[in-house]
PDB file of N, CA, C and O in Angstrom, chain B, residues numbered from 101:
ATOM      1  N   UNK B 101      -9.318   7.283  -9.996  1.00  0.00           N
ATOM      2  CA  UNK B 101      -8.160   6.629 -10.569  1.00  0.00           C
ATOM      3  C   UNK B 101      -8.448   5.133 -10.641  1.00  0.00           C
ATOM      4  O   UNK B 101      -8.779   4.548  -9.609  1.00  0.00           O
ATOM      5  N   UNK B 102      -8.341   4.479 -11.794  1.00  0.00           N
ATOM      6  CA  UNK B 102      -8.574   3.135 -12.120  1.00  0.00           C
ATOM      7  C   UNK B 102      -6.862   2.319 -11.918  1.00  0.00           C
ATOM      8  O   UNK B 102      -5.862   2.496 -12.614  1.00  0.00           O
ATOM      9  N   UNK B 103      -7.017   1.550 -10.888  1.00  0.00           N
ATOM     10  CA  UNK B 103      -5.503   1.237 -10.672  1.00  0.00           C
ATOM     11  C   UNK B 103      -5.132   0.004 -12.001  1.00  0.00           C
ATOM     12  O   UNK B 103      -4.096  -0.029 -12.665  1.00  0.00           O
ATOM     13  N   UNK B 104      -6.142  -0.792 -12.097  1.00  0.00           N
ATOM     14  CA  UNK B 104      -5.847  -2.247 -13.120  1.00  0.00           C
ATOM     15  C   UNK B 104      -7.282  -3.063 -13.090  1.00  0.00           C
ATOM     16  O   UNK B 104      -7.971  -3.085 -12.070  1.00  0.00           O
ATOM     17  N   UNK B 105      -7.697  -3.790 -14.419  1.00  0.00           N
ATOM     18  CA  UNK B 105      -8.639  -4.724 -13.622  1.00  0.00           C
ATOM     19  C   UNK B 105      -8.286  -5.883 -13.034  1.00  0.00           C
ATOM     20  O   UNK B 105      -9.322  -6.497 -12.780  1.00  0.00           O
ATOM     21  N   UNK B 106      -7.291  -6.510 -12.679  1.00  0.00           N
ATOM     22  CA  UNK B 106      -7.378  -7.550 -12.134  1.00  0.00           C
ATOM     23  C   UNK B 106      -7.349  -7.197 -10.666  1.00  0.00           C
ATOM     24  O   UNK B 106      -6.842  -6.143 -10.282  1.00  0.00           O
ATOM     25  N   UNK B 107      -7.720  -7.798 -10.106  1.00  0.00           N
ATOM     26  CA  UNK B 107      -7.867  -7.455  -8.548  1.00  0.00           C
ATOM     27  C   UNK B 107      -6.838  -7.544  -7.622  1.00  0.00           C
ATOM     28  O   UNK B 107      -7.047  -7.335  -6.427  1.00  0.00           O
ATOM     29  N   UNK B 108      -5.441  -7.917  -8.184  1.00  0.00           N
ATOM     30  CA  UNK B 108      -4.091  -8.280  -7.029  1.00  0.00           C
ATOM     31  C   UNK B 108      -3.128  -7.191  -8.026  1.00  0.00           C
ATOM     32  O   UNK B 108      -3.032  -6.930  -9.225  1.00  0.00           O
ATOM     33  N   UNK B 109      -2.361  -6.651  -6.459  1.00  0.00           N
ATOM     34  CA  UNK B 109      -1.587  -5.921  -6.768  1.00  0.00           C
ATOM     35  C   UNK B 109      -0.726  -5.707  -5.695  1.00  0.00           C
ATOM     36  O   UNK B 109      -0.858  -6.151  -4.554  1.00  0.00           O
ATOM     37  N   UNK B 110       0.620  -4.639  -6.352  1.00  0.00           N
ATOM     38  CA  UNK B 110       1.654  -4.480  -4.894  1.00  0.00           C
ATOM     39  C   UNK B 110       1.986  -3.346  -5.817  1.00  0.00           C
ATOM     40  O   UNK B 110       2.312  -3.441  -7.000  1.00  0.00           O
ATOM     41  N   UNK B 111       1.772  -1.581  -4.652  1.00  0.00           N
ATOM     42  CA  UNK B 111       2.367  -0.638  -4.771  1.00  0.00           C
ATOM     43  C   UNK B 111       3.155  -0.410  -3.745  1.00  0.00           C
ATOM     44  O   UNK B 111       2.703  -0.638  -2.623  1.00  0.00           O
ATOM     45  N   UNK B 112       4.706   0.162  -3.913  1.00  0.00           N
ATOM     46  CA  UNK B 112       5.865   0.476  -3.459  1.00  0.00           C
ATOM     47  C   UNK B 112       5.985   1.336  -3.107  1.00  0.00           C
ATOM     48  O   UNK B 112       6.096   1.636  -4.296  1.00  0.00           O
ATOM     49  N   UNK B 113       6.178   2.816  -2.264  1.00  0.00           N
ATOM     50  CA  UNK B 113       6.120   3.894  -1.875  1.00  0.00           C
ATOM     51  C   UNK B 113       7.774   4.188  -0.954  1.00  0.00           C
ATOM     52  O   UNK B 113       8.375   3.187  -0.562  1.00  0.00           O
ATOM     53  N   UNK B 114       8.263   5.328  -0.735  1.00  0.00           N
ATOM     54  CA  UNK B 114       9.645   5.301   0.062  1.00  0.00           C
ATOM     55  C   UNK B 114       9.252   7.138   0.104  1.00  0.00           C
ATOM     56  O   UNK B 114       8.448   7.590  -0.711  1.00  0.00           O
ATOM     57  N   UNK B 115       9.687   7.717   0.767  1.00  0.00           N
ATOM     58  CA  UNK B 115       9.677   8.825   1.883  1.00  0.00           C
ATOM     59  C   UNK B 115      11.302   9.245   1.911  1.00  0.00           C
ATOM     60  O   UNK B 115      11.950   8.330   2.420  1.00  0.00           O
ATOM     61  N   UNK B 116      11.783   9.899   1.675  1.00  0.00           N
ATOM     62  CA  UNK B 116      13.247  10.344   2.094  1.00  0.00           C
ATOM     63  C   UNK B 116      12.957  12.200   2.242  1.00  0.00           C
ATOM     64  O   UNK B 116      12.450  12.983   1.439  1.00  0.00           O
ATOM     65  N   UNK B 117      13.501  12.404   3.553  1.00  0.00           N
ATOM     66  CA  UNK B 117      13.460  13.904   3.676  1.00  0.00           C
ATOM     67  C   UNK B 117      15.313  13.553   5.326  1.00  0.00           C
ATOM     68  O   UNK B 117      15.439  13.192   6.496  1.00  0.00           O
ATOM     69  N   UNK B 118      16.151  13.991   4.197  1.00  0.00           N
ATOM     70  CA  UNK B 118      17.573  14.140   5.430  1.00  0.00           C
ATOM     71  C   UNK B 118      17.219  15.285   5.852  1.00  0.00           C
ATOM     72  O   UNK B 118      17.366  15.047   7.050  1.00  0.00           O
ATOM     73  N   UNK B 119      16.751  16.695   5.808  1.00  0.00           N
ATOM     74  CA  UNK B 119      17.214  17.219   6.894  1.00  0.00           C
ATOM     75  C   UNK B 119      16.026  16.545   8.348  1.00  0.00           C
ATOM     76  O   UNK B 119      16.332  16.763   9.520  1.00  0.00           O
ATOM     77  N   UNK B 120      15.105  15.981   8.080  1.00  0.00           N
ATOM     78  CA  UNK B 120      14.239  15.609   8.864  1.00  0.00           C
ATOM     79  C   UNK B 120      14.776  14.387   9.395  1.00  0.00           C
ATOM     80  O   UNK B 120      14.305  14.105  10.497  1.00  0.00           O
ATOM     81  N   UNK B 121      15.480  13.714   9.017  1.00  0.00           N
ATOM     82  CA  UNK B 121      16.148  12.605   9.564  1.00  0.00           C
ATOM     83  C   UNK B 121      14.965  11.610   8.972  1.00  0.00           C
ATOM     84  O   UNK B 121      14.996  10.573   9.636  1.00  0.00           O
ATOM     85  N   UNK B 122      14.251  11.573   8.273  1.00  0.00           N
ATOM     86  CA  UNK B 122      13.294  10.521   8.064  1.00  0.00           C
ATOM     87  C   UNK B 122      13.487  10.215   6.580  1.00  0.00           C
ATOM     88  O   UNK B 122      13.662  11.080   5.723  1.00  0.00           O
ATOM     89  N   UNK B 123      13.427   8.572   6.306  1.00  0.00           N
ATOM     90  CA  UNK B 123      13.430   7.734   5.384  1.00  0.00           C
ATOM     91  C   UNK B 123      12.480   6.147   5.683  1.00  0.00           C
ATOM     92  O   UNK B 123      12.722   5.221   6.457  1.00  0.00           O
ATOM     93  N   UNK B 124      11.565   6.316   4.886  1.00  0.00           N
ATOM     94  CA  UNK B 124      10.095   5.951   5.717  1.00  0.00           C
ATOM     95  C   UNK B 124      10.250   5.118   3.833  1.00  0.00           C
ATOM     96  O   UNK B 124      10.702   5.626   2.807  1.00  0.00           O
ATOM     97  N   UNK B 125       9.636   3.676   4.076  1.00  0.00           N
ATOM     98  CA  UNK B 125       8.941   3.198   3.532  1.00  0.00           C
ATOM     99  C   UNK B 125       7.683   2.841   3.581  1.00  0.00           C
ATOM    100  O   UNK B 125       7.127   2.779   4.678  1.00  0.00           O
ATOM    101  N   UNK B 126       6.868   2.481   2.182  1.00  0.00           N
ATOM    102  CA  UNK B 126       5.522   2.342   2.469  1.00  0.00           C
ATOM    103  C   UNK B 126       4.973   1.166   1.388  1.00  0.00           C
ATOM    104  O   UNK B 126       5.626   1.240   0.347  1.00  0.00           O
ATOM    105  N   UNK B 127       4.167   0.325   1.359  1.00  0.00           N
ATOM    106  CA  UNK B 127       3.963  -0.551   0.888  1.00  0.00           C
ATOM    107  C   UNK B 127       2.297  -1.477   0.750  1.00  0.00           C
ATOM    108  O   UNK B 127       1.821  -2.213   1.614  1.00  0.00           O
ATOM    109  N   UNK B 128       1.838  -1.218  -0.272  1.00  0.00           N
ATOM    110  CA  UNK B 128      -0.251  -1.641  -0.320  1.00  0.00           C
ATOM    111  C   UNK B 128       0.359  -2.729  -1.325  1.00  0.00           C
ATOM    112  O   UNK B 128       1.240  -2.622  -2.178  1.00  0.00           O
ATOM    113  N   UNK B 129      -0.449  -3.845  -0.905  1.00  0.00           N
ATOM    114  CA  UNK B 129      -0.719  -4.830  -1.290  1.00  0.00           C
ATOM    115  C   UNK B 129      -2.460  -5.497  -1.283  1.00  0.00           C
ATOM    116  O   UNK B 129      -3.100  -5.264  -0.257  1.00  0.00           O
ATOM    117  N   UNK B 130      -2.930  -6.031  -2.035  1.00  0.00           N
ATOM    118  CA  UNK B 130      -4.112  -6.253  -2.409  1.00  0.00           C
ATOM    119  C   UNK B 130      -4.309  -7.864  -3.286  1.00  0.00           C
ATOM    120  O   UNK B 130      -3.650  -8.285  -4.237  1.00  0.00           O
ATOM    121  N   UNK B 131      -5.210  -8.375  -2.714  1.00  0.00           N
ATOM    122  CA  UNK B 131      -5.810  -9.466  -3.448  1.00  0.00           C
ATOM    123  C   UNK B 131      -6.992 -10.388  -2.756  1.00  0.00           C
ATOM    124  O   UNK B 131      -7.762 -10.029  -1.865  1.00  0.00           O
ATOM    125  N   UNK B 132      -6.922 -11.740  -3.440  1.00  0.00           N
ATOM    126  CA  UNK B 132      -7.862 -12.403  -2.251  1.00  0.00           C
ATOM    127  C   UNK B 132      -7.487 -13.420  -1.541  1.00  0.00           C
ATOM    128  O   UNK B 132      -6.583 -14.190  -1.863  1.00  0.00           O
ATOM    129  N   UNK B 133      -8.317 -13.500  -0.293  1.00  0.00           N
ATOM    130  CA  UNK B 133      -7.924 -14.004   0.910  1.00  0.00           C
ATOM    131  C   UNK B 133      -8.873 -15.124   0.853  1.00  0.00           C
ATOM    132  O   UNK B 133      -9.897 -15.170   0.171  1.00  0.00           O
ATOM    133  N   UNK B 134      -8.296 -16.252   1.851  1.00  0.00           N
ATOM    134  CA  UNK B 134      -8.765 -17.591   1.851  1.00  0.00           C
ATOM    135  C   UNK B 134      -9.580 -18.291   2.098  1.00  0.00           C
ATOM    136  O   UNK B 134      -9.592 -19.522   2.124  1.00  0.00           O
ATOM    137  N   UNK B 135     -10.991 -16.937   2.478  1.00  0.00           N
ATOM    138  CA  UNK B 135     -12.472 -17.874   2.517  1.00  0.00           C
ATOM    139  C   UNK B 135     -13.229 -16.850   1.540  1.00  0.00           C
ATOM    140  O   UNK B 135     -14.335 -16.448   1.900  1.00  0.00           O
ATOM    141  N   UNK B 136     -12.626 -16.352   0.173  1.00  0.00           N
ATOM    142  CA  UNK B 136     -13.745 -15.710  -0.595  1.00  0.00           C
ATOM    143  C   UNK B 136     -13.719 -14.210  -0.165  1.00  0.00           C
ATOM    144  O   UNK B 136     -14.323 -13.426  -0.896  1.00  0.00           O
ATOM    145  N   UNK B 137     -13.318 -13.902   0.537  1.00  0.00           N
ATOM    146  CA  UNK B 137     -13.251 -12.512   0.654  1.00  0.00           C
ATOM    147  C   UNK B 137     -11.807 -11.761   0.353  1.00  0.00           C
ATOM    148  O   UNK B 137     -10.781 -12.323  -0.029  1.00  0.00           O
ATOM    149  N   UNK B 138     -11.991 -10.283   0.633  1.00  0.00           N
ATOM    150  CA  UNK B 138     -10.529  -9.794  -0.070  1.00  0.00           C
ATOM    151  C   UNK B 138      -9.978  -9.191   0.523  1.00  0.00           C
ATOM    152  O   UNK B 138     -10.716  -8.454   1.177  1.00  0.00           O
ATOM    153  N   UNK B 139      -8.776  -9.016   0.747  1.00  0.00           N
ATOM    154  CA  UNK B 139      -7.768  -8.147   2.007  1.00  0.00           C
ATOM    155  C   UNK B 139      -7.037  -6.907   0.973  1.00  0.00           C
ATOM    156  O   UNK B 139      -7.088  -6.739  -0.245  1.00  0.00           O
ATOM    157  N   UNK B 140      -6.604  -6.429   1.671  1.00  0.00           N
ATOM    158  CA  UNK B 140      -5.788  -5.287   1.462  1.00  0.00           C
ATOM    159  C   UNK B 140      -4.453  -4.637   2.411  1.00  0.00           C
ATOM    160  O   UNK B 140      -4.617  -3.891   3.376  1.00  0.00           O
ATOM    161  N   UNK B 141      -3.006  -5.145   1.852  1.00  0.00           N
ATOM    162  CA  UNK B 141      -2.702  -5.013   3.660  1.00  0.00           C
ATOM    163  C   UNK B 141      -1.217  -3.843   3.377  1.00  0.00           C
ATOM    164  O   UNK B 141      -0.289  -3.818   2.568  1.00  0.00           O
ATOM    165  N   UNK B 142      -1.646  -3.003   4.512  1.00  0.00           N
ATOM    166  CA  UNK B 142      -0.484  -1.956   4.555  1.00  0.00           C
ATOM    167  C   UNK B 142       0.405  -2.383   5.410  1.00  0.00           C
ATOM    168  O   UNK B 142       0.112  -2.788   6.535  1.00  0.00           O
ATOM    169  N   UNK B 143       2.200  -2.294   4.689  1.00  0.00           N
ATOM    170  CA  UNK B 143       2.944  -2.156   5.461  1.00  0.00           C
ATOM    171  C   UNK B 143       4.068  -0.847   5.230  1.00  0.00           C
ATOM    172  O   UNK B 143       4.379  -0.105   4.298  1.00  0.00           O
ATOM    173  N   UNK B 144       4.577  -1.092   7.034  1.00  0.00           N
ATOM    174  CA  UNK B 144       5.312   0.664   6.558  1.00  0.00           C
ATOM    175  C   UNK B 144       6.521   0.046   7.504  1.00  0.00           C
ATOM    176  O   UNK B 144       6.624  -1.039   8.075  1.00  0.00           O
ATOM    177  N   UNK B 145       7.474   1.305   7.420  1.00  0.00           N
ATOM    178  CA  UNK B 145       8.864   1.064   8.234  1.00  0.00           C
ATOM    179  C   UNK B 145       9.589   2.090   7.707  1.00  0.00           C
ATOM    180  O   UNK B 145       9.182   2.801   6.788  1.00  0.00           O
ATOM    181  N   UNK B 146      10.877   2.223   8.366  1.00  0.00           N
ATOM    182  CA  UNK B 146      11.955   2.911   8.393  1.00  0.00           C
ATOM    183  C   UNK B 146      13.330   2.336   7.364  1.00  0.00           C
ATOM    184  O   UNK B 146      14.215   1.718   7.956  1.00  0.00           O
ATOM    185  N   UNK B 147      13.455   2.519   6.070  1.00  0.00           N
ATOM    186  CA  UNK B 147      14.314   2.155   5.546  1.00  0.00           C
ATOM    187  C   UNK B 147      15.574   1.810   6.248  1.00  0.00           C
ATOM    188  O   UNK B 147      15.828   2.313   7.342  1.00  0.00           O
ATOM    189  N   UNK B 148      16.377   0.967   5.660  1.00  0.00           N
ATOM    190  CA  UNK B 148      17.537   0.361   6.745  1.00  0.00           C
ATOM    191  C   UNK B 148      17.696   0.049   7.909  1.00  0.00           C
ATOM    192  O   UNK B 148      18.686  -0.028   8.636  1.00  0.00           O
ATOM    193  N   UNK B 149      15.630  -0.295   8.161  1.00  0.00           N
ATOM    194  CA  UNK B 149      15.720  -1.215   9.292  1.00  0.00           C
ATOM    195  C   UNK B 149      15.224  -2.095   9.153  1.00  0.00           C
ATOM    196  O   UNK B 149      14.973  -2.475   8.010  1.00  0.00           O
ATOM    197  N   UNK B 150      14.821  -2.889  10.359  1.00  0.00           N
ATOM    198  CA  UNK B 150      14.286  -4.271  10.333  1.00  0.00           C
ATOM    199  C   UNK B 150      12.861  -4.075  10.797  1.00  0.00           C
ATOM    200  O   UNK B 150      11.928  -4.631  10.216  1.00  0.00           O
ATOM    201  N   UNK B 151      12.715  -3.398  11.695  1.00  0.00           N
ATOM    202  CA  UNK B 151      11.431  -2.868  12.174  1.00  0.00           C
ATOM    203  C   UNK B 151      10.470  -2.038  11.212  1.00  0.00           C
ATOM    204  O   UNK B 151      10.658  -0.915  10.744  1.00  0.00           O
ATOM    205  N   UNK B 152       9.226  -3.026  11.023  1.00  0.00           N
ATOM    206  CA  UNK B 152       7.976  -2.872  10.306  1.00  0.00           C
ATOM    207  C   UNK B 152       6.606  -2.677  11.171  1.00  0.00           C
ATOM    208  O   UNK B 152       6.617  -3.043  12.346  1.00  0.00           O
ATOM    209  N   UNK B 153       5.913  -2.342  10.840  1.00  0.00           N
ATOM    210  CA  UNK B 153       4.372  -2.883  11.068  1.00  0.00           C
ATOM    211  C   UNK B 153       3.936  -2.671   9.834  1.00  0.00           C
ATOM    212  O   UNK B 153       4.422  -2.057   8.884  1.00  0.00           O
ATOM    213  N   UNK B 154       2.366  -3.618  10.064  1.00  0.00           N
ATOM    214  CA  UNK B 154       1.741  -4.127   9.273  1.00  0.00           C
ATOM    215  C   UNK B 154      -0.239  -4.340   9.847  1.00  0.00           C
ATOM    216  O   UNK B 154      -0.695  -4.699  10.932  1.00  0.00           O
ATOM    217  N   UNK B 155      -0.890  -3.961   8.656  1.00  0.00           N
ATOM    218  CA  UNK B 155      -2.105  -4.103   8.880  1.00  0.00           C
ATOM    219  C   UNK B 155      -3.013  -4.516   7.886  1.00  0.00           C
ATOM    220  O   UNK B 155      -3.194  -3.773   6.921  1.00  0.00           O
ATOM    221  N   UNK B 156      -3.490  -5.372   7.957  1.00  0.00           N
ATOM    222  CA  UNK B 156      -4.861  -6.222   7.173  1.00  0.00           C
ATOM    223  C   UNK B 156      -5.985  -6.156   7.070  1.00  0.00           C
ATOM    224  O   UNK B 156      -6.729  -7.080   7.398  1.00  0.00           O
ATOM    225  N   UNK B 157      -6.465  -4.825   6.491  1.00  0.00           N
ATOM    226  CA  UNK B 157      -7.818  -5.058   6.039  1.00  0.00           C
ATOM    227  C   UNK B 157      -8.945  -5.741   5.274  1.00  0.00           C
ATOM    228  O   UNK B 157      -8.866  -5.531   4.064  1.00  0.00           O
ATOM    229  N   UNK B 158     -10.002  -6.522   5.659  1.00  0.00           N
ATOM    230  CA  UNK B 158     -10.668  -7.394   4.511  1.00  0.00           C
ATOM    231  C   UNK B 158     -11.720  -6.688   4.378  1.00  0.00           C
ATOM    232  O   UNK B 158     -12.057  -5.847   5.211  1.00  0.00           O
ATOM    233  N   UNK B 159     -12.544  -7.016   3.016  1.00  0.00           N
ATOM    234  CA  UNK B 159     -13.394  -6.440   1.948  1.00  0.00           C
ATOM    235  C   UNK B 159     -14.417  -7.518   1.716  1.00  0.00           C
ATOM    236  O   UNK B 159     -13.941  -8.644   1.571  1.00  0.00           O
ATOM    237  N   UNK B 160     -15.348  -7.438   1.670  1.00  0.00           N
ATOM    238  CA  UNK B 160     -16.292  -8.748   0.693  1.00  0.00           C
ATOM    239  C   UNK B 160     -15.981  -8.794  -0.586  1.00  0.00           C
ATOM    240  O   UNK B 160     -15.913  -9.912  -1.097  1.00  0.00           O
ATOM    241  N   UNK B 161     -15.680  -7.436  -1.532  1.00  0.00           N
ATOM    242  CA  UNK B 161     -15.532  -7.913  -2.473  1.00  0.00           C
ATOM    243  C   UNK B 161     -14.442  -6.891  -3.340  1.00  0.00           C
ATOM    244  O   UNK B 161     -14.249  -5.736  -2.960  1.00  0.00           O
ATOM    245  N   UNK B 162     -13.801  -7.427  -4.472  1.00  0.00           N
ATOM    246  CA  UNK B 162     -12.679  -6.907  -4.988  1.00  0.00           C
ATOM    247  C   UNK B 162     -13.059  -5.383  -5.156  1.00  0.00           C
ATOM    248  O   UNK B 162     -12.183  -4.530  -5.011  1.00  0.00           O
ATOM    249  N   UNK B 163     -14.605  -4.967  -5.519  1.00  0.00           N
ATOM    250  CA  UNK B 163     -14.700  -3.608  -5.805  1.00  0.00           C
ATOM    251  C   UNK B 163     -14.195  -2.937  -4.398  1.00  0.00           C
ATOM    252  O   UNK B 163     -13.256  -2.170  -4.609  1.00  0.00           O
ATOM    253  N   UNK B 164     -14.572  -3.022  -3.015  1.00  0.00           N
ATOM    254  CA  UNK B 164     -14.351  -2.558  -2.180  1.00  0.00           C
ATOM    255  C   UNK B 164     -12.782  -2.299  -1.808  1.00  0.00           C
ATOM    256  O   UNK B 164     -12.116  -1.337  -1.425  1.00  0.00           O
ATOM    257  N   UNK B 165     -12.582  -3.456  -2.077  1.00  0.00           N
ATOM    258  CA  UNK B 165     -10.133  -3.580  -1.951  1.00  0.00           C
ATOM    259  C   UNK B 165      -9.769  -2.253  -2.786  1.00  0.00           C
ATOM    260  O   UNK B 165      -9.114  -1.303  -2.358  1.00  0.00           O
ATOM    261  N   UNK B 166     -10.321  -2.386  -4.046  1.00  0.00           N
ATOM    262  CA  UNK B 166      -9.893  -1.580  -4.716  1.00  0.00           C
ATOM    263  C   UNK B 166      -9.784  -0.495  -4.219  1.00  0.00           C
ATOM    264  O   UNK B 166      -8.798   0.124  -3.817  1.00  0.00           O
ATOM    265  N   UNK B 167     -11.177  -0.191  -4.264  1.00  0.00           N
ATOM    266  CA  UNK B 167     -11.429   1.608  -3.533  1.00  0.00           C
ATOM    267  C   UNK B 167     -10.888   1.910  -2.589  1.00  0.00           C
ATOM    268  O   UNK B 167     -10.526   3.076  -2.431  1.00  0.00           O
ATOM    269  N   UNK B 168     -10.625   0.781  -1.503  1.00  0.00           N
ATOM    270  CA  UNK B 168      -9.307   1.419  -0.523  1.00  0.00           C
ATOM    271  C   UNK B 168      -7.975   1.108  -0.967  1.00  0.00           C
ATOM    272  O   UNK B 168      -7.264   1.918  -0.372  1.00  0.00           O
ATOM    273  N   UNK B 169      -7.340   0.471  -1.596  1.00  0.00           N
ATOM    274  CA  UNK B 169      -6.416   0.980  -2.505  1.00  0.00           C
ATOM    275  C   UNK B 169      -6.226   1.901  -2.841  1.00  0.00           C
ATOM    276  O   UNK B 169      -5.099   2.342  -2.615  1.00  0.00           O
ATOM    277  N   UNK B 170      -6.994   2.569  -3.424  1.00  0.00           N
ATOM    278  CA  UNK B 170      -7.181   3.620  -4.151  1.00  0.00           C
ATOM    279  C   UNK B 170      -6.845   5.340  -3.353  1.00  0.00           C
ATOM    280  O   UNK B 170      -6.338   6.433  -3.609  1.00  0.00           O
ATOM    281  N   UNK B 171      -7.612   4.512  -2.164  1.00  0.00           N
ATOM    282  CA  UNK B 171      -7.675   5.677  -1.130  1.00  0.00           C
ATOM    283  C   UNK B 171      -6.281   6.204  -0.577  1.00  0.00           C
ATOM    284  O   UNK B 171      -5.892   7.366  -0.465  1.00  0.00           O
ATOM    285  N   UNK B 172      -5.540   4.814  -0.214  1.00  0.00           N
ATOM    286  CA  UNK B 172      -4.576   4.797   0.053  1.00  0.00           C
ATOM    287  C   UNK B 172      -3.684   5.656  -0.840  1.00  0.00           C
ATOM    288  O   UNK B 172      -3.437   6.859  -0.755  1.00  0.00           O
ATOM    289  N   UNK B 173      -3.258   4.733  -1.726  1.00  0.00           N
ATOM    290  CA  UNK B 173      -2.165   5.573  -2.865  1.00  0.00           C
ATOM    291  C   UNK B 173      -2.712   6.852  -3.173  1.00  0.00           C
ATOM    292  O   UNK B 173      -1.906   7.442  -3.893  1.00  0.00           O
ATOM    293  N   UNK B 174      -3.757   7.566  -2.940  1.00  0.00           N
ATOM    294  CA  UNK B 174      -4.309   9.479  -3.043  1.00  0.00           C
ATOM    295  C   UNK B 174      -3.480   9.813  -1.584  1.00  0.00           C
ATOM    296  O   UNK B 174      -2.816  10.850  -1.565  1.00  0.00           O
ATOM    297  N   UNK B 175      -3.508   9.001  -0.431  1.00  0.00           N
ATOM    298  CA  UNK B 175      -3.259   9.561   0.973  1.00  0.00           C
ATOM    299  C   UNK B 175      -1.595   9.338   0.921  1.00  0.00           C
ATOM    300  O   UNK B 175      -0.969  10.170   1.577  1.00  0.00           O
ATOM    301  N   UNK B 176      -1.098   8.701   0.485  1.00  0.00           N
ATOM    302  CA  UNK B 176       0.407   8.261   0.876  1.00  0.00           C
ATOM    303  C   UNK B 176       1.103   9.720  -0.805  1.00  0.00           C
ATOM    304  O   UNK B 176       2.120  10.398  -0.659  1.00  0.00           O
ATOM    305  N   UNK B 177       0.431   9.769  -1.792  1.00  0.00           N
ATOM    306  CA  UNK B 177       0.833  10.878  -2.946  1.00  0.00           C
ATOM    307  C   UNK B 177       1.068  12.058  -1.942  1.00  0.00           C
ATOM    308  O   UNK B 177       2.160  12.585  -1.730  1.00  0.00           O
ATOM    309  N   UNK B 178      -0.406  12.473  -1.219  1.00  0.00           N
ATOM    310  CA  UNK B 178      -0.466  13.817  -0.390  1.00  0.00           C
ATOM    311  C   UNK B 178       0.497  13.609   0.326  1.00  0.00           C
ATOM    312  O   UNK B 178       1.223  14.601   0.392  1.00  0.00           O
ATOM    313  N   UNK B 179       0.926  12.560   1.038  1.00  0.00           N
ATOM    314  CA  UNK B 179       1.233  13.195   1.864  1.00  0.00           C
ATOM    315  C   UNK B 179       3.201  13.035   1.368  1.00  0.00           C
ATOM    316  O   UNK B 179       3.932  12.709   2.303  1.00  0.00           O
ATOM    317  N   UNK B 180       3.791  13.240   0.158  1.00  0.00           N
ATOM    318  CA  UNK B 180       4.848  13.597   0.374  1.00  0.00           C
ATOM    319  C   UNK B 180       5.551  11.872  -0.237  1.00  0.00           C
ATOM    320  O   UNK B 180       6.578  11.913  -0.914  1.00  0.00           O
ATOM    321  N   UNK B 181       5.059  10.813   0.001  1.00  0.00           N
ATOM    322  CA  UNK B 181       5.728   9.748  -0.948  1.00  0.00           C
ATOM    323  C   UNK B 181       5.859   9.696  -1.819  1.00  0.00           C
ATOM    324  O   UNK B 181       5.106  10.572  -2.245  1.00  0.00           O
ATOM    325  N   UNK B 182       6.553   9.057  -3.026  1.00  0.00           N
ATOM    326  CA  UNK B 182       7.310   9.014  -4.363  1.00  0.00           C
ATOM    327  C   UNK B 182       6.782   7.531  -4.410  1.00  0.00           C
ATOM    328  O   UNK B 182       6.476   6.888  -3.406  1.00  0.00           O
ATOM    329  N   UNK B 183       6.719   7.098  -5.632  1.00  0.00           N
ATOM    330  CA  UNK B 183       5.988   5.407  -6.316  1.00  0.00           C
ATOM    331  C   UNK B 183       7.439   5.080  -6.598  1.00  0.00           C
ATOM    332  O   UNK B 183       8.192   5.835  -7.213  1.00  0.00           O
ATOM    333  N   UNK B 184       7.812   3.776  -6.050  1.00  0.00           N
ATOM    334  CA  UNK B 184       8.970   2.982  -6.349  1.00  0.00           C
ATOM    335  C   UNK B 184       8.208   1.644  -7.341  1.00  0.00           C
ATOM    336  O   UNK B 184       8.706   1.239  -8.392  1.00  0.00           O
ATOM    337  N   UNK B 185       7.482   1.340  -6.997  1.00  0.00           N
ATOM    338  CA  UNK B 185       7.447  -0.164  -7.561  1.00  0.00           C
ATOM    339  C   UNK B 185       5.643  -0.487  -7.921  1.00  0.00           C
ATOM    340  O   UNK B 185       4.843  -0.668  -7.002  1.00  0.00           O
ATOM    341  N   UNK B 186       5.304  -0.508  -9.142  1.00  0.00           N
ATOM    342  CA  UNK B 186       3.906  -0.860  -9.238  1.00  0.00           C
ATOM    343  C   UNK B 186       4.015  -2.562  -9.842  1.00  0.00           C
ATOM    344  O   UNK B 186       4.750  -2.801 -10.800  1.00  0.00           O
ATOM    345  N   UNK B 187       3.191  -3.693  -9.156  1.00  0.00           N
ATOM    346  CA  UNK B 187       3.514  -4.363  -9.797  1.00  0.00           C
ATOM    347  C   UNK B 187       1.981  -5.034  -9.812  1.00  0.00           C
ATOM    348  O   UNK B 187       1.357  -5.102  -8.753  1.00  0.00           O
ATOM    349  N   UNK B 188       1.550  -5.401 -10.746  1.00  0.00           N
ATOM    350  CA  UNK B 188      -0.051  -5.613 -11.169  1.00  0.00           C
ATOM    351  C   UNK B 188       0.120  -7.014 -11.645  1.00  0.00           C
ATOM    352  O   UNK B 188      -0.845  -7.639 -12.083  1.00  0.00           O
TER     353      UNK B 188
END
């Protein structure tokens, strides 16, 4: 899957299952970071809360961001998330 060529991006993801009691957001963001190299950073949480985490992966180079991008949005599809927001 070819997400865009430019190298910055923000995909939106959200999770809702009531009888499970779970409403889960999810959130990949991608671009470059401030000595030449490139990050990629997941954040997740519980809709209608305040409580997040968050994690920052860096890349040497945009091909690499991508491909875990990439990886990501195949792993968060499987596993049951819906795309709210692509913004390139």
């Amino acid at each position: 899957m070819v997400l865009h060529s430019k190298p910055v991006g923000l995909r939106h993801f959200t999770r809702v299952r009531p009888g499970k009691n779970e409403r889960r957001w999810y959130v990949i963001m991608w671009g470059p970071m401030l000595f030449g190299t490139w990050g990629v950073t997941l954040s997740w949480g519980r809709l209608e809360s305040n409580w997040h985490r968050h994690r920052v992966l860096e890349f040497p180079t945009p091909e690499e961001a991508i491909t875990e991008v990439e990886a990501q949005v195949e792993r968060r599809l499987k596993r049951g998330y819906e795309p709210v927001l692509e913004r390139l």
